[in-house]
C-alpha positions as CSV (number, residue, x, y, z in Angstrom):
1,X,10.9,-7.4,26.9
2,X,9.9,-7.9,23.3
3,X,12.8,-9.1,21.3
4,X,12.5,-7.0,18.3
5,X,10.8,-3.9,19.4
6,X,11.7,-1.5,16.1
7,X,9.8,-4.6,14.3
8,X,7.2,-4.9,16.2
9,X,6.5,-1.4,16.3
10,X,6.9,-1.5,12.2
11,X,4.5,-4.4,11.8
12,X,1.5,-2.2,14.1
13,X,2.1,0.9,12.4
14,X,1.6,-0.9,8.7
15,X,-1.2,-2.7,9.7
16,X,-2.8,0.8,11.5
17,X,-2.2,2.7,8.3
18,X,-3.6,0.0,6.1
19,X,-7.0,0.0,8.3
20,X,-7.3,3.7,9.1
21,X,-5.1,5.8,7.0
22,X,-2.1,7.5,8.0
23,X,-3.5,10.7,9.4
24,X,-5.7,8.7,11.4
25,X,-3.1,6.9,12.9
26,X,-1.5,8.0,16.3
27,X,1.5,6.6,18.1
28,X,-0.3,5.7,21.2
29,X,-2.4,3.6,18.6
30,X,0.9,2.0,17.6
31,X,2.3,1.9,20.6
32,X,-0.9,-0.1,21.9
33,X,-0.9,-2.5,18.9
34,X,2.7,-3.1,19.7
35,X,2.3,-4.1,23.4
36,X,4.3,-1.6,24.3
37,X,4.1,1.9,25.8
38,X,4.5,5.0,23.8
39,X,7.3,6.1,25.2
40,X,8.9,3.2,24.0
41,X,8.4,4.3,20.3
42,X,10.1,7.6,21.1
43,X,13.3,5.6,22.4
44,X,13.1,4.2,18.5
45,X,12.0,6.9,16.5
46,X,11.7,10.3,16.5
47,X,8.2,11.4,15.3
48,X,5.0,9.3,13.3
49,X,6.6,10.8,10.4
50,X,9.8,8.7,11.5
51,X,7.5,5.5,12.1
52,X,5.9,5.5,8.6
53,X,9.2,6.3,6.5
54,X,10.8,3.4,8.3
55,X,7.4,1.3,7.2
56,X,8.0,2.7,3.9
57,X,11.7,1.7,3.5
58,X,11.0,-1.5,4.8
59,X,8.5,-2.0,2.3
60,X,10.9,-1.2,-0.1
61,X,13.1,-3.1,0.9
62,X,11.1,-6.4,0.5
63,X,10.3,-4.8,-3.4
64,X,13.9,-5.2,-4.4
65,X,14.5,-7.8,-3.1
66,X,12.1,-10.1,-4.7
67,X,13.3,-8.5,-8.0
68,X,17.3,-9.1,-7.0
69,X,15.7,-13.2,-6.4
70,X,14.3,-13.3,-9.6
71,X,17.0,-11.0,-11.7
72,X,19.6,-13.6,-10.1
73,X,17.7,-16.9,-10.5
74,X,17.9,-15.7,-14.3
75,X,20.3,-18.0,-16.1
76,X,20.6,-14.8,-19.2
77,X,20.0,-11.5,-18.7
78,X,16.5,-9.8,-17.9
79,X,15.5,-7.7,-20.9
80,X,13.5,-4.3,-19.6
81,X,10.1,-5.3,-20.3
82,X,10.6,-8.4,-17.6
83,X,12.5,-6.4,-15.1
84,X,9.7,-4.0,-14.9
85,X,7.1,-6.8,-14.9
86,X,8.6,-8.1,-11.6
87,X,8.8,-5.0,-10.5
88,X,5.3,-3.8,-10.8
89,X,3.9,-7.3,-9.7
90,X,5.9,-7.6,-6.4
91,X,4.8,-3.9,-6.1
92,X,1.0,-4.8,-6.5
93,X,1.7,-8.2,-4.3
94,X,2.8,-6.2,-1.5
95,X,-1.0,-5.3,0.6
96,X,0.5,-1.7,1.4
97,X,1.7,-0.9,-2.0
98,X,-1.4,-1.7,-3.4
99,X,-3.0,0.3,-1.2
100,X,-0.9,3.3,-1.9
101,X,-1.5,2.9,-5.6
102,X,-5.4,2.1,-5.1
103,X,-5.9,5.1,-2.4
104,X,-2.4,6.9,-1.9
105,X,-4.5,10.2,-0.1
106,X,-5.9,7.8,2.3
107,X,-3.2,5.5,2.9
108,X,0.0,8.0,3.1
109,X,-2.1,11.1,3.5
110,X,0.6,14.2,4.5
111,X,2.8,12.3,4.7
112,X,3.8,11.5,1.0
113,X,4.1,16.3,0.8
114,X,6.7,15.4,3.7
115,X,9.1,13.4,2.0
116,X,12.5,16.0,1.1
117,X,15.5,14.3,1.3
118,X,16.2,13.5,-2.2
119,X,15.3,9.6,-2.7
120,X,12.9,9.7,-5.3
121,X,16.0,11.8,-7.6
122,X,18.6,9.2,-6.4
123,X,16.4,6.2,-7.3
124,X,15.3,7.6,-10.8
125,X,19.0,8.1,-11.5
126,X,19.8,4.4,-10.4
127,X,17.3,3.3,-12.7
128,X,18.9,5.4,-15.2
129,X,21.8,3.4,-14.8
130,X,19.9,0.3,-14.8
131,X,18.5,1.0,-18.3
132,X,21.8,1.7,-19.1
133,X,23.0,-2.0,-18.5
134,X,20.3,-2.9,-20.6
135,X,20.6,-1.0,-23.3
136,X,22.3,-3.8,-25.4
137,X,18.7,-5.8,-25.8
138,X,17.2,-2.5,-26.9
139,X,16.8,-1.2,-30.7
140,X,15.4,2.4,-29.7
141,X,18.0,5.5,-30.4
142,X,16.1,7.3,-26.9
143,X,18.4,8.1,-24.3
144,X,18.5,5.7,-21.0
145,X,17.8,8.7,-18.7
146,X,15.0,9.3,-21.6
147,X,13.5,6.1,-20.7
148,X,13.6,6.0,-17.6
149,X,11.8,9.1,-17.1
150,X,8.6,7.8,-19.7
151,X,9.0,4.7,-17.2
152,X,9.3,6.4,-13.9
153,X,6.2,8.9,-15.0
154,X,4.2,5.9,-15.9
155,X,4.6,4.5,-12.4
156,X,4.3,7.9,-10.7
157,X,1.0,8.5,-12.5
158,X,-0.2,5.3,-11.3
159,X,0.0,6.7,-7.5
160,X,-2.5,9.3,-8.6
161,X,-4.6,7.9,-10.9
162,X,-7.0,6.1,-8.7
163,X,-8.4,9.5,-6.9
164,X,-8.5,11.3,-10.3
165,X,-9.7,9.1,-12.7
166,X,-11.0,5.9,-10.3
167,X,-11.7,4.4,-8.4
168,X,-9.4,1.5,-10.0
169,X,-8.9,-2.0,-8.9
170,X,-6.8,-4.0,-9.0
171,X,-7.3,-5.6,-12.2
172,X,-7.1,-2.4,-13.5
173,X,-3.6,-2.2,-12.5
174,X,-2.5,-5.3,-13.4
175,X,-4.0,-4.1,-17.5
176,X,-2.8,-0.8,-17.6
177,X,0.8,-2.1,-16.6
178,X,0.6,-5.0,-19.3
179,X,-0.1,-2.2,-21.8
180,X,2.9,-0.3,-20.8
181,X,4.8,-3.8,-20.6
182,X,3.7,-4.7,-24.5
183,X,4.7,-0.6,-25.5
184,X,8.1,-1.6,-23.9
185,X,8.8,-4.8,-26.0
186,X,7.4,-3.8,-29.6
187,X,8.6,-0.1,-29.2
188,X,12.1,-0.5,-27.2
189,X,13.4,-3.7,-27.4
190,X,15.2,-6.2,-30.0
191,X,13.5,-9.5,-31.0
192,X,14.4,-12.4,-28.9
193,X,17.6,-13.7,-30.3
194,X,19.1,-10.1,-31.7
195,X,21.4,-7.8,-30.8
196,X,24.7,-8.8,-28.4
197,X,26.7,-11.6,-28.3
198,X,26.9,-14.0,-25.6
199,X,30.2,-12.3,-24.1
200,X,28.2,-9.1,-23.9
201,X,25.2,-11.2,-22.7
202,X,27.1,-12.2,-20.0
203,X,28.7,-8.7,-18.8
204,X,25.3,-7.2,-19.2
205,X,24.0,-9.9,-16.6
206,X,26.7,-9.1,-14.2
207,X,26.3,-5.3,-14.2
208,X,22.3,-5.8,-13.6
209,X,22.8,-7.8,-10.5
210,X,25.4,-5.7,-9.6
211,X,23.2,-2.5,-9.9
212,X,20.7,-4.5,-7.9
213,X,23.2,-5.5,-5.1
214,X,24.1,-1.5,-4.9
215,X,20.5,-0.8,-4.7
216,X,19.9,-3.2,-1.7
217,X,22.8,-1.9,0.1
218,X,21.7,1.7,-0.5
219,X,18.3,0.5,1.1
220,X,20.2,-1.2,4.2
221,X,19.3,-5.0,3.0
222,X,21.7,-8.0,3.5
């Protein structure tokens, strides 16, 4: 009887495993906050596990595409220092994000030792690809996949750094990434004004939106 059942089930679980942690969380709790009965959620997915990835992707989801809305309202390209500034502030505007990055033990708990299926690798190597597009506005001889990964480890780090060297808030956050986000313009990138012309400007803007379209396809977005 409820119209969108795998939602509702989705919105329950995030809020559960925002106020109680995901080990804490049951699918007869979800099920309840749903208004639904469990067996319901076994007609949509398979296990917790199941319930929290698709909570997960979803959250994704909403990630990229904020960044896609602001890459595209862009009337030039978006050097790399701004890309990863929308990237790491629609992550900390997002309550469950946050949460992972201020608590990931309590908020993901086993479930984050669960994940196999290669995502993490495909999504380092698409922002590999990413960096690529923008290597035009950078003056650094590093490699793109070289970037990426000082990049990616920054970001990763920031998932544990809260229960080994925290607690951290969130204006904590918010610092440490505008550090990373100055490194990234003095160390990596070309003055405003330098490096290609508009031609290349222009094919450099295509290719990051196009990358970004891929992206929301790959995570099942519109």
């Amino acid at each position: 009887l409820i119209p969108d059942r795998v939602g509702a089930i989705l919105d329950a679980a995030e809020a559960l495993v925002l106020e109680r942690g995901y080990d804490s969380v049951t699918v007869e709790q979800v099920a309840k906050a749903a208004g639904i009965g469990k067996g319901a959620v076994y007609r949509e997915f398979s296990s917790k596990h199941a319930v929290l990835d698709a909570v997960l992707l979803r959250c994704t989801r909403r990630l990229t595409e904020q960044v896609r809305r602001r890459v595209t309202d862009s009337n030039a390209p978006v050097r790399l220092s701004t890309v990863y500034r929308f990237g790491m502030e629609a992550l900390l505007d997002d309550q469950l994000m946050t949460a992972v990055l201020l608590d990931d033990r309590a908020v993901l708990g086993s479930h984050v030792r669960a994940v196999d299926d290669g995502r993490y690798p495909d999504r380092f190597a698409w922002f590999t690809r990413y960096v690529e597009a923008l290597h035009g506005s950078l003056h650094t001889t590093a490699r793109p996949e070289a970037i990426s990964v000082a990049l990616s480890s920054f970001t990763i780090g920031l998932l544990s750094a809260s229960s080994l060297i925290g607690p951290l808030d969130r204006d904590q956050l918010r610092e440490a990434i505008d550090v990373v986000i100055d490194m990234i313009e003095r160390g990596l990138e070309r003055p405003d004004g330098a490096g290609s012309a508009e031609p290349e400007q222009r094919r450099a803007q295509q290719e990051q939106r196009a990358l970004l379209d891929q992206l929301s396809e790959q995570l099942g977005g519109d």
